[in-house]
C-alpha positions as CSV (number, residue, x, y, z in Angstrom):
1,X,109.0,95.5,151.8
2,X,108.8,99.1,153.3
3,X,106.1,99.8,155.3
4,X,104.7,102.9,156.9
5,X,102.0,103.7,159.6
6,X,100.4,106.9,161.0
7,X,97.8,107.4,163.5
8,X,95.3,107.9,160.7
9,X,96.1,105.4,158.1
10,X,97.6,102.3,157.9
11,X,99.5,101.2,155.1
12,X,100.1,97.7,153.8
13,X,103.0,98.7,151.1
14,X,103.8,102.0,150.0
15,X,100.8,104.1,148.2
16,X,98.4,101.8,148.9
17,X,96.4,102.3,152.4
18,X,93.6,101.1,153.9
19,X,91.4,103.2,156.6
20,X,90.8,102.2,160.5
21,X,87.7,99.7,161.1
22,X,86.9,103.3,163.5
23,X,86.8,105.8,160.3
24,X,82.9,106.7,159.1
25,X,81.9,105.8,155.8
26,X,81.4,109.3,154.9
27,X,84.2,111.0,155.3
28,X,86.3,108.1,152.7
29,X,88.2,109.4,150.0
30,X,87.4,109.4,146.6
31,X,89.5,106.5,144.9
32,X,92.4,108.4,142.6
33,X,93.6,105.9,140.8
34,X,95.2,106.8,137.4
35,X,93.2,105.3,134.9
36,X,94.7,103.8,130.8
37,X,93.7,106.0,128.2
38,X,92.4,105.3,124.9
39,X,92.2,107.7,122.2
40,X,89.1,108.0,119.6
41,X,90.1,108.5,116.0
42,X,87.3,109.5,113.9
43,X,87.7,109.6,109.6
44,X,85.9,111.9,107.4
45,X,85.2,110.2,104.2
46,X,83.3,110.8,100.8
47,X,80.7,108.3,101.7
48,X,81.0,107.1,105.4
49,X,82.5,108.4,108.5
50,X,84.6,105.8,110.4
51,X,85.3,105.6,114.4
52,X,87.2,103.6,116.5
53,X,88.9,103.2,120.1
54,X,92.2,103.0,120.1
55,X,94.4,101.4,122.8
56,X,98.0,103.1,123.4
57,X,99.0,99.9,121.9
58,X,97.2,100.4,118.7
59,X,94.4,98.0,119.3
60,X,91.0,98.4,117.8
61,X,88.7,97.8,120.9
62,X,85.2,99.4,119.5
63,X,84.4,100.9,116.1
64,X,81.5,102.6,113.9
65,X,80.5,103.2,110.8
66,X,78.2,106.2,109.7
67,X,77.0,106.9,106.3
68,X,77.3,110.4,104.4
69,X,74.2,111.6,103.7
70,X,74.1,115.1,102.8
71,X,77.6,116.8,102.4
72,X,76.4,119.7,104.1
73,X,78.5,121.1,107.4
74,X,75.6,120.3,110.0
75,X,74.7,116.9,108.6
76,X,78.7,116.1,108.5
77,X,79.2,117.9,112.2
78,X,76.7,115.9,113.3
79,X,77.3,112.4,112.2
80,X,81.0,112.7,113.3
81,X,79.5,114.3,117.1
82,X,77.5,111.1,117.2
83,X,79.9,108.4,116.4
84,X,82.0,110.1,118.9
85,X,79.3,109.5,121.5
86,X,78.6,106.5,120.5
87,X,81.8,104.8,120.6
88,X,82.9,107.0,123.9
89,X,79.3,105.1,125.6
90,X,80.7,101.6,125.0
91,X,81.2,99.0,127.2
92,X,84.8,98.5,126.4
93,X,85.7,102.0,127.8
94,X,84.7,100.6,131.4
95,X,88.5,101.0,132.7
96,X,89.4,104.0,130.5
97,X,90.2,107.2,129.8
98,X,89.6,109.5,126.9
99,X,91.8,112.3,126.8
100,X,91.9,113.2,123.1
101,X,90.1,112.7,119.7
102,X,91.7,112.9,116.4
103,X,90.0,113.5,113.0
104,X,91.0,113.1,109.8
105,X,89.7,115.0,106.8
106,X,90.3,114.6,103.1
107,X,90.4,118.7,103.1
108,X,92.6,121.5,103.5
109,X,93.5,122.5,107.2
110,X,94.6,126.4,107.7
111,X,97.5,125.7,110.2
112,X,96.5,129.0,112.2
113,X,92.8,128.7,112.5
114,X,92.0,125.2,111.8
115,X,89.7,126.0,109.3
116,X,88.7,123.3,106.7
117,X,88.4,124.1,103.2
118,X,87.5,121.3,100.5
119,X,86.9,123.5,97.3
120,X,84.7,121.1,95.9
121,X,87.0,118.1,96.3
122,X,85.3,114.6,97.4
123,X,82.3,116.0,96.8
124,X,82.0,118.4,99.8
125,X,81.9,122.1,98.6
126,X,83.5,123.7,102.2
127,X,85.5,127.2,102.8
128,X,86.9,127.9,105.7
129,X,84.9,125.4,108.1
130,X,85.4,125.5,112.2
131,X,84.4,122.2,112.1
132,X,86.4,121.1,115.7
133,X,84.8,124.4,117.5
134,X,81.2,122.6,115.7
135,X,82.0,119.3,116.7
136,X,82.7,120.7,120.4
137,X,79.4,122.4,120.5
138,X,77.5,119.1,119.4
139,X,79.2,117.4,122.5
140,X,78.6,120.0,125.0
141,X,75.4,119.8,124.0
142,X,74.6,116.3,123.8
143,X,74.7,116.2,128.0
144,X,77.3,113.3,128.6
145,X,80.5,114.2,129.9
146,X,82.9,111.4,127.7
147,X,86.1,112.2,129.3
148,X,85.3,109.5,132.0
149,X,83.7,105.8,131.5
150,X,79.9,105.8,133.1
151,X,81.2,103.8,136.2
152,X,83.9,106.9,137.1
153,X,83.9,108.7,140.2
154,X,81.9,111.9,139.6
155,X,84.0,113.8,141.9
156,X,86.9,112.9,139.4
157,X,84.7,114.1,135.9
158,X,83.8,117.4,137.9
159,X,87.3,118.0,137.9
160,X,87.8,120.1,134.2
161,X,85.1,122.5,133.0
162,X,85.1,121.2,129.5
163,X,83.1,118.1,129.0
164,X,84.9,117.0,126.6
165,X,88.4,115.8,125.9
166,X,91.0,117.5,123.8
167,X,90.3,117.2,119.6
168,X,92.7,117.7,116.9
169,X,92.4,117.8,113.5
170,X,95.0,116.6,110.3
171,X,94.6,115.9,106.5
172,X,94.4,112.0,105.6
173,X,98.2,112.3,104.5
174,X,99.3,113.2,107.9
175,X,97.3,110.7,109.3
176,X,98.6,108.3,107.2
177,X,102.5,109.6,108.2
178,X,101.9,109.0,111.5
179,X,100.1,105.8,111.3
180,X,103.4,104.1,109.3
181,X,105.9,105.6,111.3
182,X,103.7,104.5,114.4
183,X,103.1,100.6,113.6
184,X,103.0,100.6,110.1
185,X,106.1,99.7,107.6
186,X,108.3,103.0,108.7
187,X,107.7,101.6,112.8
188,X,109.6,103.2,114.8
189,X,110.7,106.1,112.2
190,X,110.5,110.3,113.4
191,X,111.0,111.1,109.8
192,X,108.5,109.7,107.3
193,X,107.0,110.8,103.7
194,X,103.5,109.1,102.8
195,X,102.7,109.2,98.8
196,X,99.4,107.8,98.2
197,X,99.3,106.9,94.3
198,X,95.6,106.6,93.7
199,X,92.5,108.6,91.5
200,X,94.8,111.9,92.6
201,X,97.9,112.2,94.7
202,X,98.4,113.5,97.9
203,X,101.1,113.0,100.6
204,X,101.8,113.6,104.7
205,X,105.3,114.3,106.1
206,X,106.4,114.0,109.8
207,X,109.4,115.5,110.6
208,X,111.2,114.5,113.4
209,X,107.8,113.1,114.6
210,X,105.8,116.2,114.1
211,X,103.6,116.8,111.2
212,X,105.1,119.6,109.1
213,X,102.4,122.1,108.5
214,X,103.3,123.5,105.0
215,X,103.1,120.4,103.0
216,X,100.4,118.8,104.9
217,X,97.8,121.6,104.8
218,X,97.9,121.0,101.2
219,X,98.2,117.5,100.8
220,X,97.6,117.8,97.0
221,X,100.4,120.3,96.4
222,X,102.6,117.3,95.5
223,X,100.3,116.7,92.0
224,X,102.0,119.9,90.5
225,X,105.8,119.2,91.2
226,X,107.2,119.7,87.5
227,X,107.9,116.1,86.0
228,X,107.5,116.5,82.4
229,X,109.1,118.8,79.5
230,X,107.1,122.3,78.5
231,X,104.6,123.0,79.9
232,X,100.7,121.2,78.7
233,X,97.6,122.7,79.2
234,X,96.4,119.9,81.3
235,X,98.6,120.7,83.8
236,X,96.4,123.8,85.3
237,X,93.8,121.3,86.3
238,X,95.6,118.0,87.8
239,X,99.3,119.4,88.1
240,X,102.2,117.8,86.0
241,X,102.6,114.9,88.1
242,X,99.2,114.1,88.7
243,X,98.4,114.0,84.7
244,X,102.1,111.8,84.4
245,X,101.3,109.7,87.4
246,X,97.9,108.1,87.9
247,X,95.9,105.0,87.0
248,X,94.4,107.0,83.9
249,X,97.7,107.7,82.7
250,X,99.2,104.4,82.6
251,X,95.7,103.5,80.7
252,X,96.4,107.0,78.4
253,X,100.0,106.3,77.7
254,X,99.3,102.4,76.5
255,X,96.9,103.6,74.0
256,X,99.3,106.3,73.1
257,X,102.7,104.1,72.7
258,X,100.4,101.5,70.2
259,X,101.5,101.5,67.0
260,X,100.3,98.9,64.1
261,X,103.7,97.6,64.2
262,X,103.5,96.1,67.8
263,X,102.4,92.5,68.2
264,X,101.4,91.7,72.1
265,X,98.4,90.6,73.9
266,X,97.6,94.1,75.5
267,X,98.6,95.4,72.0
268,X,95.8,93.6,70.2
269,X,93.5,94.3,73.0
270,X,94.3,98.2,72.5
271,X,93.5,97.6,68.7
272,X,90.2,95.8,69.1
273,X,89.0,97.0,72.3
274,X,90.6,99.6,74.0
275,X,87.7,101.1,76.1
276,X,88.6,97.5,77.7
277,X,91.8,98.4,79.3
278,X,92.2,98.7,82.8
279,X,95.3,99.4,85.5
280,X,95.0,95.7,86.4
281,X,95.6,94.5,82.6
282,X,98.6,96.5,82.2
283,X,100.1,95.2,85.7
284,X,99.4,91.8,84.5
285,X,100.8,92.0,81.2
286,X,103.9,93.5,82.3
287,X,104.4,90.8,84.9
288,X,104.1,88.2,82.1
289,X,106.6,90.3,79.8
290,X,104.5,91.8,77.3
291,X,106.7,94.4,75.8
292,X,104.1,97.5,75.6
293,X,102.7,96.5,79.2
294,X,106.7,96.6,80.6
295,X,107.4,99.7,78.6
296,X,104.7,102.1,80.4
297,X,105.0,100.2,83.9
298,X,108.9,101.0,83.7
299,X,107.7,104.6,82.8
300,X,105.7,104.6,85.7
301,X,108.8,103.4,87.8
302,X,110.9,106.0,86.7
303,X,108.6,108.4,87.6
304,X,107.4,107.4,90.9
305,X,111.4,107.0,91.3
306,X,112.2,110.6,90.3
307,X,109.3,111.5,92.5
308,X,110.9,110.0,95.7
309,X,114.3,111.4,94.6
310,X,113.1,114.6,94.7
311,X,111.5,114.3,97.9
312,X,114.3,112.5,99.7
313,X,116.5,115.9,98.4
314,X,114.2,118.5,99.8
315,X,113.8,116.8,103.4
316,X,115.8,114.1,103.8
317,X,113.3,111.3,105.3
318,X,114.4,107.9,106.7
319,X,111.1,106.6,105.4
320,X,108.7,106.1,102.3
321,X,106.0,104.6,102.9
322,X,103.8,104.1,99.3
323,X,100.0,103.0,99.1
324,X,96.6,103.6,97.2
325,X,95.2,101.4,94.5
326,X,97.7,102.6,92.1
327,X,100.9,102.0,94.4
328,X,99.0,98.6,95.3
329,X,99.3,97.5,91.4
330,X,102.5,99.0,91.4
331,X,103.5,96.2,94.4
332,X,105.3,93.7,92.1
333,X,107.4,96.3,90.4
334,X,108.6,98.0,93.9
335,X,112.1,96.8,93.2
336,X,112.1,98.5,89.7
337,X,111.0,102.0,91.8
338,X,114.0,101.5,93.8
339,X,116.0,101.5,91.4
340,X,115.0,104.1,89.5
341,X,114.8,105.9,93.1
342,X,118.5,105.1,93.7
343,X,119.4,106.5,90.6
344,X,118.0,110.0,90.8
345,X,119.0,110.2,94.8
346,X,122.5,111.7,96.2
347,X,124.2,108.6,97.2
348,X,124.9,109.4,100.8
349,X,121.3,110.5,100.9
350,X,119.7,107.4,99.9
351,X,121.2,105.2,101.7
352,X,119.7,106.2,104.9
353,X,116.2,106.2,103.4
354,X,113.8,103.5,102.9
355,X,111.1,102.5,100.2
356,X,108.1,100.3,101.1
357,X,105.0,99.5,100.3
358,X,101.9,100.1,103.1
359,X,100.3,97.2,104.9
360,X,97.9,98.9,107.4
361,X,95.1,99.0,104.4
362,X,91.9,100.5,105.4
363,X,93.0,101.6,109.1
364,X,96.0,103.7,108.6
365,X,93.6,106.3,108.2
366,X,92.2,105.6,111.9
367,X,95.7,104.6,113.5
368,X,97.1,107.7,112.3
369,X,94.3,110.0,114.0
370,X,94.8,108.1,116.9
371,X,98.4,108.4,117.2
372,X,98.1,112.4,116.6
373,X,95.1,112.1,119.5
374,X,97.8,110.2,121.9
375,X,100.1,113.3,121.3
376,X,98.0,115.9,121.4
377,X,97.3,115.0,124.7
378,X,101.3,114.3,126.0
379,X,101.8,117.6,124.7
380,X,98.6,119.1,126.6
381,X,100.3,117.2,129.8
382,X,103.8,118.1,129.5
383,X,102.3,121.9,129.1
């Protein structure tokens, strides 16, 4: 092994020396060594506010839970600064390094400003919020520098002027993007389209591994692609495919198709009870061939089909990942949205893209902050 001496140091192997017994204590040199990182990932949600630490692997090594109680910007600001504290204090941060935050927001981001606006959705009645510059000033001001673990050399925390690291902000639907293509069913993918199929529908693109900001500042834009024929009145409020495409509607359109005539288990529950009729009845009816059941569900397909089609036209993604409760239902029919997916697609097009349903559940909104927190701070770096 190579090995090199000076009159000062000597040195064992190279980049690793050791100082003369004759050398005073005080005038040793701070120890350098590069320490991991870890990312924090913090999601804004309608009732809680969820943290976690996040290992470059993906690992969840510390999380938190914060209920909220007043949808106001301070009380929101300042849950969300004191989970960040919180988790960047733990134990399990002993040996790393926190060079970026990422948060996730059900709202509107203004690519230029990074302004939040909610407009009354999930509750939160917000225009034009600088929540990261507020969520800066509640960390500047809580007096711990979190870059560092407590057991850091000061000399290496006096380093920066800020004392705190890097923070970013997305939409859920780009945090979701970036979670699949990261570790979740489009691994390994730069080019990914999320379609969350739930109470309303919103999506998150990533483009060659970046989030494109058009479509993911306004997650919701998606609900108002034109699916149906004329134009309906309902449309203004929910869009066309929101009204076409939701858990409500599959409920709507059963009690619509009914007729007298039809003799089925879900039909005679639509006759004698149908304030009784839920997503999961129709799902289960369909799987066990009732006729009305299969004939809105392959609706449904078509739809969600024509939907991806679309999509897979206008940007050309190798991925799409599906989830929310309604694409959850929708699981055992995922073949039948292929199909219809396939049929709506250009052929060369199609057969480069995939169609899957999400497995990350309840963290994809945390992994996906995490992972744009990990590149936020590469790209700080490589600048």
């Amino acid at each position: 092994m190579l090995l090199r001496e000076d009159s000062q140091n000597k040195t064992d192997t190279i980049g690793v020396s050791r100082r003369e017994d004759n050398m005073p204590d005080a005038i040793q040199r701070p120890k350098t060594a590069k320490l991991p990182t870890v990312a924090l990932a913090v999601s804004v949600g309608e009732t809680e506010i969820a943290g976690a630490l996040i290992s470059s692997s993906g690992r969840l090594m510390a999380e938190k839970l914060e209920p909220v109680k007043h949808k106001t910007v301070k009380s929101t600001v300042e849950a969300t600064g004191k989970i960040i504290v919180d988790l960047a204090t733990q134990s399990v941060r002993e040996r790393y390094e926190l060079k970026s935050i990422g948060i996730a927001l059900d709202g509107n981001i203004d690519p230029e400003s990074d302004r939040i606006t909610f407009r009354g959705r999930s509750g939160f009645n917000w225009s034009r919020v600088p929540f990261r510059e507020l969520v800066e000033e509640v960390l500047e001001n809580s007096g711990v520098d979190i870059r560092y673990p407590v057991t850091a050399s000061p000399v290496r925390a006096a380093r920066k002027s800020s004392a705190h690291p890097l923070i970013g902000l997305c939409p859920v639907g780009v945090a979701r993007a970036l979670a699949e293509s990261w570790l979740g069913a489009a691994e390994g993918s730069r080019n990914v389209f999320f379609l969350s199929l739930d109470s309303s529908i919103s999506c998150g693109l990533v483009l060659d591994g970046r989030p494109l900001n058009f479509w993911n500042q306004v997650g919701e834009t998606i609900s108002w692609m034109p699916v149906g024929g004329e134009f309906a009145e309902e449309y203004a409020a929910h869009g066309s495919l929101g009204y076409h495409l939701s858990e409500s509607a599959l409920i709507r359109k059963t009690i619509e198709k009914w007729t007298p005539e039809i003799s089925s288990p879900l039909g005679n529950l639509v006759n004698t009870n149908p304030g009784g009729i839920s997503t999961a009845t129709i799902i289960r009816a369909a799987r066990g061939g009732d006729a009305l059941a299969m004939s809105v569900v392959e609706e449904a397909c078509e739809l969600v089909g024509k939907t991806i089609a679309s999509v897979i036209a206008l940007v050309g993604p190798e991925a799409v990942v599906l989830d929310g409760s309604f694409a959850q239902l929708m699981k055992p029919f995922l073949s039948s949205i292929k199909q219809a997916t396939r049929r709506w697609s250009q052929p060369v097009a199609i057969r480069n893209c995939t169609t899957s349903i999400s497995k990350l559940g309840n963290q994809g909104v945390l992994l996906g902050a995490a992972r744009m927190a990990f590149n936020l701070a590469n790209a700080n770096q490589e600048g």
